[in-house]
N, C-alpha and C positions, 0 to 999 in steps of 0.2 A: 252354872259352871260345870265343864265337864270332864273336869277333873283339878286338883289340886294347885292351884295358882305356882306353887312353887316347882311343878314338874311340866316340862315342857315335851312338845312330842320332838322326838330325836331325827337327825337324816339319817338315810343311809350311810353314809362314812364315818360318821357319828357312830354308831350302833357297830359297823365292823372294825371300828379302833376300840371300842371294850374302854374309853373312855371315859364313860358315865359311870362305869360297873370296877373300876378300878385294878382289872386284870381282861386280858385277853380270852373270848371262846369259841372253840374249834367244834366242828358237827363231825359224827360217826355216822353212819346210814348200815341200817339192817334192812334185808329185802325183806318183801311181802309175797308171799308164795301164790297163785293161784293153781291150784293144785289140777284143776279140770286140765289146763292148757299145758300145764310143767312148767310153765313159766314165771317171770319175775311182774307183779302188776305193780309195783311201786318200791319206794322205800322209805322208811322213818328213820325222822333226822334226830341224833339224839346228843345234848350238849356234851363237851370234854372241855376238860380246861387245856391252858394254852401248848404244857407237854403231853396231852393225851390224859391226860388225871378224868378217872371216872367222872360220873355225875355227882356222884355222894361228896367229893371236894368241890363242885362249884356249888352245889346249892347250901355248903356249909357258909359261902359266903354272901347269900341273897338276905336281903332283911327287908323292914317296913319302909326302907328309903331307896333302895334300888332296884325292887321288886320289878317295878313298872319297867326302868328302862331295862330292865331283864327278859321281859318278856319279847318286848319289841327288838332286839339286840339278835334274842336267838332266832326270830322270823326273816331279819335281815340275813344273818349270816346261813342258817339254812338255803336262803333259796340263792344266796349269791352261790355260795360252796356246789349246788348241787346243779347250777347254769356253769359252772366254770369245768365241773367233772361231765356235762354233756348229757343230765340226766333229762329225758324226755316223757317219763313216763309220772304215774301218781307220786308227790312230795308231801310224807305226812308229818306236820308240825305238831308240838304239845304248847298249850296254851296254859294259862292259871286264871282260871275264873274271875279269883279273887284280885288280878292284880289287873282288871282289864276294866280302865274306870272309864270308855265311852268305847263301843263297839264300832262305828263310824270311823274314828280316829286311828281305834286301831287296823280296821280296814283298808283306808288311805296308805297306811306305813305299806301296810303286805302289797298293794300297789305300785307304789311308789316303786321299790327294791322288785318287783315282776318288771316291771318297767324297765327299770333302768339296766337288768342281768338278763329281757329276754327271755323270761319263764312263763309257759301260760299257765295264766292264774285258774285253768280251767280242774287244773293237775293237782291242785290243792288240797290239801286235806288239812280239818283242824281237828285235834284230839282234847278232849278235856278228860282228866285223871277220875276216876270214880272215885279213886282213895282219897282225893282231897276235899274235905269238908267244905259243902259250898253255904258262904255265907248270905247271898242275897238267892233264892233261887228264881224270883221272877228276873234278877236281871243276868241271869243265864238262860233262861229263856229266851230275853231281847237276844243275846250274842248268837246264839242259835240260829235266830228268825233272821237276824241279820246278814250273819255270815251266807245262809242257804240262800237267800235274797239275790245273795251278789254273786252268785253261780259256784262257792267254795264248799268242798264236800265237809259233812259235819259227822264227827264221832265221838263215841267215848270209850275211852281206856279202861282198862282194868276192872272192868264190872265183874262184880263176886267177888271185890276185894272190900268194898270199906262201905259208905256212906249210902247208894243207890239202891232203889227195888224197883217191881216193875215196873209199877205206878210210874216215878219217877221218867223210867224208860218212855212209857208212854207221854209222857207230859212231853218231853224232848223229841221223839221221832226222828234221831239221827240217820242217817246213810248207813251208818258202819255203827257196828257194836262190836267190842274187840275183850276177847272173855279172857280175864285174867288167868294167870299161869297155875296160880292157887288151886284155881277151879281147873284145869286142865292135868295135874300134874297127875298120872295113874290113874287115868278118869276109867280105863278098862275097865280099872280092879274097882271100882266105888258105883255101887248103882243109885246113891242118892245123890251124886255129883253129877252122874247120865241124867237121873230123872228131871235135876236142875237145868241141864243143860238143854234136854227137850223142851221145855216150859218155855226156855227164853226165845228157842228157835220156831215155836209154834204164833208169839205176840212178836218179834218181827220179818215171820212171814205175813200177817196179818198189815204191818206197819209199811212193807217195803223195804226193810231194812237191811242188809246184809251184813251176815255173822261170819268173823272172822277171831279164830282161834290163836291166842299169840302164847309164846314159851314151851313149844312142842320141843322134846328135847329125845321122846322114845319112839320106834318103828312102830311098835304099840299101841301109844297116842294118838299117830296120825289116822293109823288104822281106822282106828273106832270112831275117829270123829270125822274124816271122810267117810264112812261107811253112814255114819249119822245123816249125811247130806251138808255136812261145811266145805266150802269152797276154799277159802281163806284161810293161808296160815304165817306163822311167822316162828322164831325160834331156833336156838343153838344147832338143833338137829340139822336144819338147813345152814346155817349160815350165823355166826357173831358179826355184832358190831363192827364195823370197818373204820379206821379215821380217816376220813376225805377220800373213801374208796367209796366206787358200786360195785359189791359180789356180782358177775352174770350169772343166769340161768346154765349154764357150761361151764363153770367152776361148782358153781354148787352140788350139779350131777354128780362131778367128778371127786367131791368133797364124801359126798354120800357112800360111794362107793368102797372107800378107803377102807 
């Protein structure tokens, strides 16, 4: 069985009427910096509730029964949201390990909603949270092996926040590794944070992996960890959260500047 006889996989229309979840949710998009080009190479789609209500209010109302059509719910509405605002470029989705009971199934769904809005599934990105305690780790793993299979780029979030080490790291060999803000925040001033920070970027040069710095919020920060050799950034400094916007590369400039 591959998953719970009493959960069904959802459609697309399904998933954008917030139907199954008992309230409506809207996506925010933050850019993804590539700092070599100045440019924008994607952005992460991050849920809101149906007035714009942060995150912290929708996931007050996720539990052990609506988890699942939650997860599939925000993959539909990300990439519908982010086909309708004309985005062409990387779409990075947050997945929950825990709540993804056949990876196949859920890959279908992200299909299906690519399909139907027009998005190449090529642009994909899946992030899984480091902070979130993963319960099964070989069958994140499989989600892993799966998703990268089916040509979707694979990451993980917030590393240096909770649960992961390298090992780990290395067990996964994601695309992207994306260093928690924790670890970023006055990384100048902290040389056992830098010494951190090289270690992870010495095992995925080795891996293929690229590092991407998120919650850059000082001139400071960005300094030292492009000087470091990171490419990848993200962060208030450039750019918040938009709801059903994309910041361009030319507001952001112009944001900078201020």
């Amino acid at each position: 069985m591959e998953f719970p006889s009493q959960i069904k996989q959802q459609s697309c229309m399904d998933c954008l009427s917030g139907q199954s979840l008992g309230f409506e949710i809207r996506m925010a998009f933050q850019p993804i910096i590539d700092w070599q080009t100045r440019q924008v190479a994607g952005y992460e789609a991050l849920v809101r509730g149906p007035l714009g209500e942060g995150a912290g209010w929708v996931f007050e109302r996720i539990n052990e029964q609506n988890k699942y059509y939650f997860d599939q719910a925000c993959r539909v509405k990300a990439i519908e949201t982010a086909s309708r605002l004309g985005l062409d470029k990387m779409l990075s989705i947050n997945f929950l390990p825990n709540a993804v009971y056949n990876p196949e199934t859920c890959i279908r769904a992200t299909i299906e909603a690519a399909d139907m809005f027009g998005f190449d599934i090529r642009n994909i990105m899946f992030e899984v949270t480091e902070s979130e305690q993963i319960v099964d780790h070989k069958k994140l793993l499989k989600i892993f092996d799966s998703y990268a299979k089916r040509g979707f780029i694979t990451a993980i979030d917030d590393f240096g926040s909770g649960y992961a080490d390298l090992s780990w790291l290395e067990s996964l060999r994601p695309r992207v590794l994306k260093l928690d803000m924790g670890l970023i925040r006055d990384i100048h001033q902290h040389p056992a944070k830098q010494q951190l920070v090289a270690n992870v970027q010495r095992l995925c040069l080795e891996m293929g992996t690229e590092v991407l710095a998120e919650g850059i919020e000082q001139q400071a920060e960005l300094d030292y960890l492009a000087g470091a050799g990171i490419r990848y950034f993200q962060g208030y400094y450039f750019a918040r959260p938009a709801l059903e916007q994309l910041t361009r590369a030319e507001e952001i400039a112009a944001l900078q500047q201020r």
